[in-house]
TIZADO-148124 format. One record per atom (N, C-alpha, C): residue in one letter; atom name; y, x, z. Coordinates in nm, 4 decimals. Each point is the difference from the previous one (the first is absolute). Example, Ala and Ser with C-alpha at 12.3 -4.5 7.8 and 13.67 -1.06 7.14 Angstrom:
{site "a" "N" {-0.5690 1.3190 0.7800}}
{site "a" "CA" {0.1190 -0.0890 0.0000}}
{site "a" "C" {0.1200 0.0900 0.0000}}
{site "s" "N" {0.1050 -0.0350 -0.0720}}
{site "s" "CA" {0.1190 0.0820 0.0060}}
{site "s" "C" {0.1090 -0.0770 0.0730}}
END
This chain:
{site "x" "N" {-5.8183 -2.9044 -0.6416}}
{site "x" "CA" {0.1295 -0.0413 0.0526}}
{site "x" "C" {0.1000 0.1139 -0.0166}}
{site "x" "N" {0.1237 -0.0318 -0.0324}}
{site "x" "CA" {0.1063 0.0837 -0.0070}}
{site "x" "C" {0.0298 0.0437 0.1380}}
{site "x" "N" {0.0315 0.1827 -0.0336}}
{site "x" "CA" {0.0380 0.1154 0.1336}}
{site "x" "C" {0.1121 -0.0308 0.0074}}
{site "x" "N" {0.0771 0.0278 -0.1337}}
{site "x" "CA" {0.1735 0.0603 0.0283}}
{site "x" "C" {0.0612 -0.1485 0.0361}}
{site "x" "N" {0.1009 0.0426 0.0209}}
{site "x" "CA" {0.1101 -0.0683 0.0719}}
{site "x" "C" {0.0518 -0.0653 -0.1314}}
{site "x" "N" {0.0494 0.0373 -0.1227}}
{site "x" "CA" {0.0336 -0.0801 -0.1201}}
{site "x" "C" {-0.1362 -0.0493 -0.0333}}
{site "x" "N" {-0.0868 -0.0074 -0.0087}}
{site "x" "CA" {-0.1305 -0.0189 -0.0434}}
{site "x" "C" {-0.0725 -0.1252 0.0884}}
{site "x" "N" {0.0401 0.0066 0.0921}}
{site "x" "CA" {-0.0070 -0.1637 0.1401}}
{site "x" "C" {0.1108 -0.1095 -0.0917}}
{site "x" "N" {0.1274 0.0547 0.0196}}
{site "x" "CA" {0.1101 -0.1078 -0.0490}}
{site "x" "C" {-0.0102 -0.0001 -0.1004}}
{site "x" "N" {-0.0778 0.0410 -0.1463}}
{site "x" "CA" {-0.0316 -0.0460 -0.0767}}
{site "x" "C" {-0.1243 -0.1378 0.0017}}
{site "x" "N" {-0.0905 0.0511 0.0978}}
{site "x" "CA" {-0.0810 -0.1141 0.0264}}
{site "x" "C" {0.0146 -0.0970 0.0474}}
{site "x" "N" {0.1187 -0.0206 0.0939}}
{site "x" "CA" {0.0601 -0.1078 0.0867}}
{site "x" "C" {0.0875 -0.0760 -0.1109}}
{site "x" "N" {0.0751 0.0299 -0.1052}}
{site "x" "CA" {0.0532 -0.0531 -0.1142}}
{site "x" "C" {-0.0644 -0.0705 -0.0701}}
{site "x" "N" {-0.0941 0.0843 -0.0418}}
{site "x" "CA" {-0.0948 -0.0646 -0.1081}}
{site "x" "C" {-0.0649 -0.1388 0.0828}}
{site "x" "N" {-0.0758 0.0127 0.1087}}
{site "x" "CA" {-0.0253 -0.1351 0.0820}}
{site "x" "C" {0.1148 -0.0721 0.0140}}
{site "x" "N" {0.0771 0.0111 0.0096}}
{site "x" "CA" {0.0984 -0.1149 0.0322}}
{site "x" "C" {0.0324 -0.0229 -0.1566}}
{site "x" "N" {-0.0029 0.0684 -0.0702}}
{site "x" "CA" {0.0274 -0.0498 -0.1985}}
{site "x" "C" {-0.1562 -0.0564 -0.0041}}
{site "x" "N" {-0.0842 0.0242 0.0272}}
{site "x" "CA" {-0.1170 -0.1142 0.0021}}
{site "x" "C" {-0.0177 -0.1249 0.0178}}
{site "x" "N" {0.0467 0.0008 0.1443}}
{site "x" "CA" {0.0055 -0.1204 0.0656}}
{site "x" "C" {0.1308 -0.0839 -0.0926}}
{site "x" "N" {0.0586 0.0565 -0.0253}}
{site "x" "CA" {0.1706 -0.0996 -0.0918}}
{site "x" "C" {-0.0861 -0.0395 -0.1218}}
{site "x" "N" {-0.0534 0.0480 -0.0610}}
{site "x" "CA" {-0.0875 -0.0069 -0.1109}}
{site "x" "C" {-0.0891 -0.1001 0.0282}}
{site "x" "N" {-0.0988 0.0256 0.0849}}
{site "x" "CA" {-0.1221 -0.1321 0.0247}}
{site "x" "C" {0.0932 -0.1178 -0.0310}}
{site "x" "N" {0.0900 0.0295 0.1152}}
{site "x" "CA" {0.0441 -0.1549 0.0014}}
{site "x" "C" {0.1015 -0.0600 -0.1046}}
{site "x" "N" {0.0661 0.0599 -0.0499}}
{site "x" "CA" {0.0525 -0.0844 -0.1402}}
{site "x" "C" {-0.0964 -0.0472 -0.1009}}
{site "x" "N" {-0.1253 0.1127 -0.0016}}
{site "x" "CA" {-0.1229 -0.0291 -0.0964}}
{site "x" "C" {-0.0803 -0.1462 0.0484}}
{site "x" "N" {0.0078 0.0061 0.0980}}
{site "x" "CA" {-0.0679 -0.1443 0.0956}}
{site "x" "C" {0.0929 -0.1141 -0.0098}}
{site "x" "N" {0.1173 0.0186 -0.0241}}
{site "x" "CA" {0.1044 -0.1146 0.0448}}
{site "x" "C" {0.0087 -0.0372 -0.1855}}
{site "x" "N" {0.0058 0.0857 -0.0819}}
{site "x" "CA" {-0.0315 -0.0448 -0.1456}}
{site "x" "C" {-0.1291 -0.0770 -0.0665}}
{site "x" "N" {-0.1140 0.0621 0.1069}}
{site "x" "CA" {-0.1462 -0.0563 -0.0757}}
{site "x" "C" {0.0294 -0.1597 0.0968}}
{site "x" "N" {0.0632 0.0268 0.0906}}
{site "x" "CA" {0.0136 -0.1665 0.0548}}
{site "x" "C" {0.0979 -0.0900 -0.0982}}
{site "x" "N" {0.0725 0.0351 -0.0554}}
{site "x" "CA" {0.0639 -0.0585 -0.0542}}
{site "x" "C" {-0.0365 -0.0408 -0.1495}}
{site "x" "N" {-0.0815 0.0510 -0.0334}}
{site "x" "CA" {-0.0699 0.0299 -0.1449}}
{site "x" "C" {-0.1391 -0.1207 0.0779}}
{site "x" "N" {-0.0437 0.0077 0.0639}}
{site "x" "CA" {-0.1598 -0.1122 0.0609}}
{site "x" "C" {0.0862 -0.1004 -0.0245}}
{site "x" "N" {0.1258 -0.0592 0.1212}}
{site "x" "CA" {0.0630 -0.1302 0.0091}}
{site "x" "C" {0.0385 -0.0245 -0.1626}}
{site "x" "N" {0.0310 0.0597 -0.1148}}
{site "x" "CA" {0.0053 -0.0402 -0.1280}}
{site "x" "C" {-0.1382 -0.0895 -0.0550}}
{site "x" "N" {-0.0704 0.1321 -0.0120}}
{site "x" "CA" {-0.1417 -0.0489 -0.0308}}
{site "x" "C" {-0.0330 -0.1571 0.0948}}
{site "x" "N" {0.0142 -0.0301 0.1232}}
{site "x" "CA" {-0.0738 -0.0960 0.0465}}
{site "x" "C" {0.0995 -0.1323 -0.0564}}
{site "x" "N" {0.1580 0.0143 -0.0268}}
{site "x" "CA" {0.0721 -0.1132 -0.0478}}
{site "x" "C" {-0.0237 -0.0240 -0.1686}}
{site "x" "N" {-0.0529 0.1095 -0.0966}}
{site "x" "CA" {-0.0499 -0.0378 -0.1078}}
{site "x" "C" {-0.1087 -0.0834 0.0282}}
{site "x" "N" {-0.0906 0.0370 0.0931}}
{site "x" "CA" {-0.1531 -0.0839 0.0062}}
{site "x" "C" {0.0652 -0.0922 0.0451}}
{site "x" "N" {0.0862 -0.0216 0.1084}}
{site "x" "CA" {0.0616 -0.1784 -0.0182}}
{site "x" "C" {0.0374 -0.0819 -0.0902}}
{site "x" "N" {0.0518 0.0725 -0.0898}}
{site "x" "CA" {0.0820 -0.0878 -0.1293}}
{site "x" "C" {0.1507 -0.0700 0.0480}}
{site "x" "N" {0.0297 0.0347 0.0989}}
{site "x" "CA" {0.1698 0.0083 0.0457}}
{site "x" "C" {0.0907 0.0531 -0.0918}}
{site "x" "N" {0.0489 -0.0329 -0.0905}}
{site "x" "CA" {0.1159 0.0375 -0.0878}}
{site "x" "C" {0.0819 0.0822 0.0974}}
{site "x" "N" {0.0923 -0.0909 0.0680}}
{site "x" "CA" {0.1178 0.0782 0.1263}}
{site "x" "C" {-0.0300 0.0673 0.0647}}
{site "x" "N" {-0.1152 0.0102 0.1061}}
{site "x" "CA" {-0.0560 0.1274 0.0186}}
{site "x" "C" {-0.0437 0.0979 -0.0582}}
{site "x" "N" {-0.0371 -0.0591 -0.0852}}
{site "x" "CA" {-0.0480 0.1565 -0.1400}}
{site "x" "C" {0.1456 0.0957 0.0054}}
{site "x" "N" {0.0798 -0.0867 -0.0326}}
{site "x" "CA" {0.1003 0.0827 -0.0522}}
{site "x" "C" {0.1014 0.0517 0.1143}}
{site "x" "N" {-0.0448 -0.0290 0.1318}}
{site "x" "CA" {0.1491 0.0574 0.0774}}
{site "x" "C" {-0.1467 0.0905 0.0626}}
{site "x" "N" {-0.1081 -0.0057 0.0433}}
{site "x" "CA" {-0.1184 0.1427 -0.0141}}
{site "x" "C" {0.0386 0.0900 -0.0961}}
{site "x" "N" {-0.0090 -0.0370 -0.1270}}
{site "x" "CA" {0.0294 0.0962 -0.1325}}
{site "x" "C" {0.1492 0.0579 0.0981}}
{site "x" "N" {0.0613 -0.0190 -0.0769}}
{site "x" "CA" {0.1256 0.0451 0.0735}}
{site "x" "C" {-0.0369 0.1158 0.1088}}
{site "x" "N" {-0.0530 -0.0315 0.1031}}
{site "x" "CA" {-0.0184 0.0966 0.1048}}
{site "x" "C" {-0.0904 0.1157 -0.0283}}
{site "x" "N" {-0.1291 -0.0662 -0.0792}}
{site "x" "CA" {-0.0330 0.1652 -0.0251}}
{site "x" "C" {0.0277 0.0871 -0.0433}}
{site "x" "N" {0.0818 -0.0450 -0.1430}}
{site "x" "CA" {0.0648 0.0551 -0.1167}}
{site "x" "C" {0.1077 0.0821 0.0969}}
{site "x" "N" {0.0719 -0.0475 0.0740}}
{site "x" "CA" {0.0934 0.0897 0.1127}}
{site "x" "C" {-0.0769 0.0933 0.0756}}
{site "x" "N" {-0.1016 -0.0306 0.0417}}
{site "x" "CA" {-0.1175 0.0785 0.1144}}
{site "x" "C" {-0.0296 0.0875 -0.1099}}
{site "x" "N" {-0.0556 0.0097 -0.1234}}
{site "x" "CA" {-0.0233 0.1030 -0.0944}}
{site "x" "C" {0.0484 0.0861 -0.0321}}
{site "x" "N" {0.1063 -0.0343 0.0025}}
{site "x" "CA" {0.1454 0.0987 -0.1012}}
{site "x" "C" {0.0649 0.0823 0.1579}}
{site "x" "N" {-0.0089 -0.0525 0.0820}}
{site "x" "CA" {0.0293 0.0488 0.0943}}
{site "x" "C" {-0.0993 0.1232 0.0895}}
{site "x" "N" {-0.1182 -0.0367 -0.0256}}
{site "x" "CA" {-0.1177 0.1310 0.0541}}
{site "x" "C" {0.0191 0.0937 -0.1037}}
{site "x" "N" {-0.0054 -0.0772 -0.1761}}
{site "x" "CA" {0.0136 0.1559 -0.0654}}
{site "x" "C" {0.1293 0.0263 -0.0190}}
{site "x" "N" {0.0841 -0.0180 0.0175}}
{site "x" "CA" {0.1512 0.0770 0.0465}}
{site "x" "C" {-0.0154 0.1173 0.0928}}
{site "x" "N" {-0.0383 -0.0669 0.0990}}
{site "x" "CA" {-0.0642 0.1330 0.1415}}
{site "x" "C" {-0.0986 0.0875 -0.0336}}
{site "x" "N" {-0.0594 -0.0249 -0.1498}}
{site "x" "CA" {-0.0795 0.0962 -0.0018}}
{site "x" "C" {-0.1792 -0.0116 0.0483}}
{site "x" "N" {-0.0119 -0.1163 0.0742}}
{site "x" "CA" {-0.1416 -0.0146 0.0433}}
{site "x" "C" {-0.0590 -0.0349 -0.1177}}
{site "x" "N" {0.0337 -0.0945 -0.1091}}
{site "x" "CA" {-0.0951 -0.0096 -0.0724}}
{site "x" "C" {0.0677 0.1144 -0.1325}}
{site "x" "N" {-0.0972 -0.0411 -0.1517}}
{site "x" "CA" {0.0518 0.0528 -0.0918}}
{site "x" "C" {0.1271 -0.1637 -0.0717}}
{site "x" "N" {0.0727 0.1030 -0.0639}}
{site "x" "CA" {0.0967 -0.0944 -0.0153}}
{site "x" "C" {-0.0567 -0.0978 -0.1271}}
{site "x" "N" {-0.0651 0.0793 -0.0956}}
{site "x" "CA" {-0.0712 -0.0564 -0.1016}}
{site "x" "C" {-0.1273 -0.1266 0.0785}}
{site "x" "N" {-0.0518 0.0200 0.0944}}
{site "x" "CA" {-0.1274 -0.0937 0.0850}}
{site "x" "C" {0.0900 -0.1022 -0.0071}}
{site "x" "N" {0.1246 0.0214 0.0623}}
{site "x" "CA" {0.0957 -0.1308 0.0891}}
{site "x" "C" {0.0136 -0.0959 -0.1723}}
{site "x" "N" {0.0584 0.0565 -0.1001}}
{site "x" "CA" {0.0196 -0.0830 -0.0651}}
{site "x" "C" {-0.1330 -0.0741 -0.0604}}
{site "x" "N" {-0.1142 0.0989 -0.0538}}
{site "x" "CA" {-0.1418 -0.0949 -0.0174}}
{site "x" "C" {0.0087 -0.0997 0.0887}}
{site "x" "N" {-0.0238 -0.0046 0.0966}}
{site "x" "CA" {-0.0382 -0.1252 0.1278}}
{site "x" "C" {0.0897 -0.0867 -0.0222}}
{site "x" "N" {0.1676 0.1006 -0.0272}}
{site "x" "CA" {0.1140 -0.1545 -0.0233}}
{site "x" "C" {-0.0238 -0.0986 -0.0959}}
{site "x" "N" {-0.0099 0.0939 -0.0843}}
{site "x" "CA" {-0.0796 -0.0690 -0.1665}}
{site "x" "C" {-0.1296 -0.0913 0.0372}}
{site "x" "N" {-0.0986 0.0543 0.0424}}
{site "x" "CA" {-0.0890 -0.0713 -0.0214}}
{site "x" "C" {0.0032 -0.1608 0.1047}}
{site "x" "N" {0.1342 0.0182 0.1258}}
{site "x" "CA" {-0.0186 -0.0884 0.0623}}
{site "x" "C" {0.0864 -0.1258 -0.0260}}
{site "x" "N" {0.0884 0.0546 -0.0498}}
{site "x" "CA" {0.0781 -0.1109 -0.1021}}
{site "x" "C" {-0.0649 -0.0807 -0.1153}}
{site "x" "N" {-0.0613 0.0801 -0.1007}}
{site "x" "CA" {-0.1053 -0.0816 -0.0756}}
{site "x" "C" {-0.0956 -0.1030 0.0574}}
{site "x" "N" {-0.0553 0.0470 0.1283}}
{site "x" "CA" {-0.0797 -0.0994 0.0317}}
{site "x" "C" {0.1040 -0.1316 0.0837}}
{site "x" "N" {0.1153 0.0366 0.0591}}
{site "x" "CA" {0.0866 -0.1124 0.0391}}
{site "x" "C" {0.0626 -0.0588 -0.1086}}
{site "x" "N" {-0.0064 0.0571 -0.0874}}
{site "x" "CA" {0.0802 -0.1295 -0.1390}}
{site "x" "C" {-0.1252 -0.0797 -0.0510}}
{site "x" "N" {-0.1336 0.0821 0.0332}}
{site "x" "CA" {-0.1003 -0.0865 -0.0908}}
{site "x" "C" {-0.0238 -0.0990 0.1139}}
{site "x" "N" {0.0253 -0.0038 0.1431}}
{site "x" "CA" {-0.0223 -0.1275 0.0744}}
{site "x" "C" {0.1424 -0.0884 0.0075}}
{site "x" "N" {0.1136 0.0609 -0.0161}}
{site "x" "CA" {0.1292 -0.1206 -0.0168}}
{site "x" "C" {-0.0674 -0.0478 -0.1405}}
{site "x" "N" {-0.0521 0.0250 -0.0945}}
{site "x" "CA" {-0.0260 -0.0804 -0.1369}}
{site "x" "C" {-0.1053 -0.1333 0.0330}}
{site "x" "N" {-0.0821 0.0670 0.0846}}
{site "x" "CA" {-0.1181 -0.1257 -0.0067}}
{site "x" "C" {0.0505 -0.0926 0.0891}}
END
């Protein structure tokens, strides 16, 4: 455990930049599941106003920096491909 006095309020920062972190990371993987479960429906309109939200939930965690910015777009990419291949069928 940190002695000094800058060396505490460094630790009290970093936990509270933790905790901001968990939870955008949690509030994105939720938003990224509710995709996945409206593809396994085969809901066209839901596919696409989900899409919509993660694609925002994505770009928005790696903006802040929690994820890598390069991850956010793989996942965008790869989650769009699979929502155009279920609006097709």
């Amino acid at each position: 455990m940190a002695n000094h006095v800058s060396a505490l309020k460094r630790a009290r920062q970093a936990e509270k930049r933790r905790a901001r972190n968990r939870s955008a990371l949690s509030a994105m993987k939720s938003e990224v599941k509710k995709l996945h479960a409206a593809l396994s429906g085969k809901n066209v309109e839901l596919t696409k106003t989900t899409l919509k939200a993660a694609i925002s939930s994505l770009t928005r965690t790696a903006a802040k920096g929690i994820i890598p910015k390069k991850r956010a777009a793989r996942k965008i990419s790869r989650l769009t491909l699979k929502a155009n291949k279920t609006a097709v069928v």
